[in-house]
N, C-alpha and C positions, 0 to 999 in steps of 0.2 A: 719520727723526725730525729734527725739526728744529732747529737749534743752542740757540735759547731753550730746548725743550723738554731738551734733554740738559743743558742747564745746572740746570732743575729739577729734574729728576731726581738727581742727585747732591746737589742743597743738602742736598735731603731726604733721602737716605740718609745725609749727611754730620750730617745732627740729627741723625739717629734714634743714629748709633753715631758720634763725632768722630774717635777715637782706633782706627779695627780693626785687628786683625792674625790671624796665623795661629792656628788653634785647634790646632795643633802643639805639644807640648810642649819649648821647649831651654833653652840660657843661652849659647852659641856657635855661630858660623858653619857649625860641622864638626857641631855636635850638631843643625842644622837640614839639611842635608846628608844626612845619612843618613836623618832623620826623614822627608824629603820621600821620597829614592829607597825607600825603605819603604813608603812611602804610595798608590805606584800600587797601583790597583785596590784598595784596602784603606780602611778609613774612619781619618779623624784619631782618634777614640779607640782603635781597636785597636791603632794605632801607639805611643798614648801610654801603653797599658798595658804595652807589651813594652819603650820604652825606660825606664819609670820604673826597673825592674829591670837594665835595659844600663848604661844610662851613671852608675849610681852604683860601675859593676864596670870598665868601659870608656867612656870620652868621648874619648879622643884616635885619634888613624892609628894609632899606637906601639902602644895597648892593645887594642886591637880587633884589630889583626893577631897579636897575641900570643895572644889567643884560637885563629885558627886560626875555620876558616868553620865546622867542628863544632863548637865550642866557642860560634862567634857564634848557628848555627840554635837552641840551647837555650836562648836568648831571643827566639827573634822565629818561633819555629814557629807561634804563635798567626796569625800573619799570613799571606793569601794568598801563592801564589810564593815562600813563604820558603828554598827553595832554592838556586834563579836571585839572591836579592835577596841571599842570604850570598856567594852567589859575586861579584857586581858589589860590594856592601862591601868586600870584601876586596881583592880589586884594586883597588876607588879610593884604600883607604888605603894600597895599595903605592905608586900611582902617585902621590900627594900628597907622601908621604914620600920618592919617588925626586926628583918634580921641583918639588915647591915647596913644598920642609922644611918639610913637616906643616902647612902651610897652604893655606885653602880659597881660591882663586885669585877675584880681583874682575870677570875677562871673562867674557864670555858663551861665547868661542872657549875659552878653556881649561878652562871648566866643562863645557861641553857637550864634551869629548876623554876627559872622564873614563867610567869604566864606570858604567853604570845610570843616567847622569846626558843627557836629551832636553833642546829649546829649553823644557819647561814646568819643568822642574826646575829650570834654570839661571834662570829669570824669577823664579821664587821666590823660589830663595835672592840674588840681584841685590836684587829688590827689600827682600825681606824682611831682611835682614843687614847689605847694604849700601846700601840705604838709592837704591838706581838705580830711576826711575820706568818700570820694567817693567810690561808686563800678561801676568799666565801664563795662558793660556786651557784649564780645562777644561772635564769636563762639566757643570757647574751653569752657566757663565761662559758657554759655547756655547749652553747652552738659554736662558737670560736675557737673551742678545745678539740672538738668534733670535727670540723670543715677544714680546719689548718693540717689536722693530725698531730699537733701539741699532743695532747691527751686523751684520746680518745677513750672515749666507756660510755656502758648505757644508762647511767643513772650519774644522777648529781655529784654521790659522795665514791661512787669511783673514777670520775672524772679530777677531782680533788686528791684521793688518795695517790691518782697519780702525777697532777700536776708537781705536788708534795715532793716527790721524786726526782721530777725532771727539771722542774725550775731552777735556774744556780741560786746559790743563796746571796748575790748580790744583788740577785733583780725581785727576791720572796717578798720584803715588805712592801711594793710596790706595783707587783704582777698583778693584783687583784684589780687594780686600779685602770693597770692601762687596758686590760682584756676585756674590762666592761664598759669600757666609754669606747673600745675599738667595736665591740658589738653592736652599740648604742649610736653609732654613726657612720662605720664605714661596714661593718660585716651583719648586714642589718636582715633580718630573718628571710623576707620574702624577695630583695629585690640588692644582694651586697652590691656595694661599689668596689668591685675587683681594679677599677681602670683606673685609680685614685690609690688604690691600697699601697701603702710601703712595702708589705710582705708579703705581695702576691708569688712572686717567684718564688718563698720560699713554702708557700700554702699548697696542699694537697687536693685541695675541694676541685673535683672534676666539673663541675656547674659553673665556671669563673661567668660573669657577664662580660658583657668586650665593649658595653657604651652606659 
């Protein structure tokens, strides 16, 4: 795709929505934190139905580790892996609590040291909290990067390595945002709405649907 073209492409998604963020439910770094590492393999509303319950009982390291990981799975069993994901909460809030007094760390290197916490989770909460012009590449991001011809690669972090590239850097702190609610509702894995899409003309995917 070519630079003009990547420049269009973003205007227009930059109309359509000015201001996107995460469809995550928080009010702090630590409460987006969790909500993410919760979030793999699980959709954002399930997550926001288990924390609306959590975090009016526990939002900090201190409270959630007072729970105890039996105590945390009796909110968030509704969610896939909730197991695995009570045992990495917990640990993260030990380990936040042991080395950076109950705060959620602004590197990528210290985020990503934490339990449960990968390079998409730490791009999240980077960009999303702190405001660093990250791009977390998942699967709607991967498939959109892929089909459009943005960025095409076969794996997640060269997808990113070249988004990194090609994005201008007035649309960086905010690409992450439109590409994944554009996969999450218009370029949607098995069935896109090309007839609807804004940037069908300028999308490469030979499969367009026509209804």
């Amino acid at each position: 795709m070519k630079r003009a073209e990547v420049i269009e492409l973003f205007s227009r998604l930059r109309e359509l929505d000015p201001h996107p963020t995460t469809e995550l439910a928080y009010t702090t770094p630590f409460e987006l934190l969790v909500a993410v590492v919760l979030s793999a393999q699980a959709t954002d509303v399930g997550v926001n139905k288990a924390t609306r319950k959590l975090y009016p009982v526990a939002n900090t390291p201190q409270a959630i580790l007072a729970l105890g990981e039996e105590g945390l799975k009796r909110y968030i069993s509704t969610i896939g892996l909730f197991n695995a994901k009570a045992k990495n909460v917990i640990a993260l809030c030990r380990l936040l609590i042991e080395q950076h007094d109950g705060e959620v760390p602004r590197t990528r290197e210290a985020l990503e040291a934490l339990p449960g916490v990968g390079r998409k989770t730490a791009n999240v909460v980077l960009n999303t909290a702190f405001g660093v012009p990250t791009i977390a590449v998942d699967t709607h991001i991967f498939r959109v990067s892929n089909r459009t011809g943005l960025a095409p690669g076969k794996d997640v972090r060269a997808v990113e390595d070249k988004l990194e590239k090609v994005v201008p850097a007035e649309f960086k702190q905010d690409a992450h945002h439109w590409l994944i609610l554009h996969g999450r509702y218009v370029c949607k894995a098995r069935k896109p709405d090309c007839p609807h899409c804004v940037i069908r003309d300028l999308c490469r995917y030979k499969d367009k649907t026509v209804e």
